[in-house]
N, C-alpha and C positions, 0 to 999 in steps of 0.2 A: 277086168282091170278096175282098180278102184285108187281113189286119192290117198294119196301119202305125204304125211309131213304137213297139212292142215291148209290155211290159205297164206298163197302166194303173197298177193299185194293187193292194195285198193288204188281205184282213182278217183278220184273228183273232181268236178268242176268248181272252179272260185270265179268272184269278181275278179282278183287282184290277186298278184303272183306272192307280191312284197310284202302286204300284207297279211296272207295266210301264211308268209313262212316266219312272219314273226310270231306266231301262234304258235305254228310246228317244229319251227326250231327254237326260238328266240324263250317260250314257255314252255313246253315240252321235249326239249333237247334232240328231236331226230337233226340229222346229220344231212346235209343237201349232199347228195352223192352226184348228181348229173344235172343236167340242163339240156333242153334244146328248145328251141324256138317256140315260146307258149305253153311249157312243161319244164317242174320242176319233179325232181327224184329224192325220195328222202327212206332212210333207214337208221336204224337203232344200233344196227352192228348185228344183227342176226341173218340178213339176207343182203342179197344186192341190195332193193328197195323191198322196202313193207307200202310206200304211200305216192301216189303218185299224183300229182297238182297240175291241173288244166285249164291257164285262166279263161273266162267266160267272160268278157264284162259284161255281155247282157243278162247273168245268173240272177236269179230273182230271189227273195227268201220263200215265195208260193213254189217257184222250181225245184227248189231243195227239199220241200216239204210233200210234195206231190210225187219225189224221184222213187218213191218206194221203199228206201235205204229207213229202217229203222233207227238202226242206231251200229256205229261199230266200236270196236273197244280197241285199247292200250294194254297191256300188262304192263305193270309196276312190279321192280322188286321190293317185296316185304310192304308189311303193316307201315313200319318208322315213315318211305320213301314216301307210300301213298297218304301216306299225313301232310309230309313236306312239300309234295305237290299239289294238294287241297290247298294250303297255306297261300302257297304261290302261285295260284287260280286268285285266288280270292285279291291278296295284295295289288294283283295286277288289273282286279277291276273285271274277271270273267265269272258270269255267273255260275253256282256249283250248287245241284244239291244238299242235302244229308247225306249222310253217308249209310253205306244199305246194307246190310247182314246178308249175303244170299245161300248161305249156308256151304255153296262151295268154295265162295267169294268173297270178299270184301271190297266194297266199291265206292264210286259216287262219277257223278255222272254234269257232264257241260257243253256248253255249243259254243264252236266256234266261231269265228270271225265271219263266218257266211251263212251260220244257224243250221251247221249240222250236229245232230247231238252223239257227243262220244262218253264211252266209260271208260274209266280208270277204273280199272284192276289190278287185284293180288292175290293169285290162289290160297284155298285154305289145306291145308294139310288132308290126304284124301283118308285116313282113318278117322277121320270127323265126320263124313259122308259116304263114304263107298259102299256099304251096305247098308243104305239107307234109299229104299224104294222112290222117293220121294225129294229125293236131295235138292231136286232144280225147282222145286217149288215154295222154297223161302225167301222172304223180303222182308226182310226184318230192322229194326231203324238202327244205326250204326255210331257211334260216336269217333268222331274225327279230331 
């Protein structure tokens, strides 16, 4: 048996429910699908939920940083979008990278409202890398 169809969903732990969904929906448009008591449910339109939000008030930014969570990522449609939502990172006062060439990607990358760090993504076309041994090994500086 092996995984199909990629990952399910994330959860997190937040300070504050109200304020991470003004992050998640409020700047990044997912959609509150559900609620219940200390959990909120959020999706883009491609599953039930992709994100799921667990307030914590006692979340620390050392608990976030210590959880082992690297980093998770967004997909954006197209180049144009992930401009527009660099733009509207930025306007809105949240910190954002450069934007990053990954050869399979194009990116840039920010933290939330509780300092977990996410990527905005936009695949790049795969006969730009698919035979290319080495594809996931570019970071290259990107203009936004």
């Amino acid at each position: 048996m092996t995984v199909k169809g990629g990952i399910n969903h994330i959860t997190l732990r937040v300070q504050n429910l109200q304020r991470a969904e003004k992050f998640y929906s409020g700047i990044l448009g997912l959609k509150r699908v559900g609620h219940r008591r200390g959990i909120n449910f959020y999706s883009s339109g491609l599953y039930n939920h992709e994100l799921a939000l667990v307030e914590d008030p006692g979340l620390t930014l050392a608990d976030v940083q210590q959880s082992g969570l690297a980093h998770f990522a967004f997909n954006i449609e197209g180049t144009h979008a992930l401009k527009m939502m660099y733009q509207e990172l930025i306007d809105a006062g949240y910190p954002v990278s450069t934007g990053v060439d990954h050869n399979i990607s194009h990116s840039f990358y920010t933290h939330d409202v509780d300092g977990y760090l996410i990527e905005l993504t936009t695949d790049c076309a795969s006969y730009k890398w698919e035979k290319n041994p080495n594809a996931f090994m570019s970071d290259q500086p990107l203009r936004l």
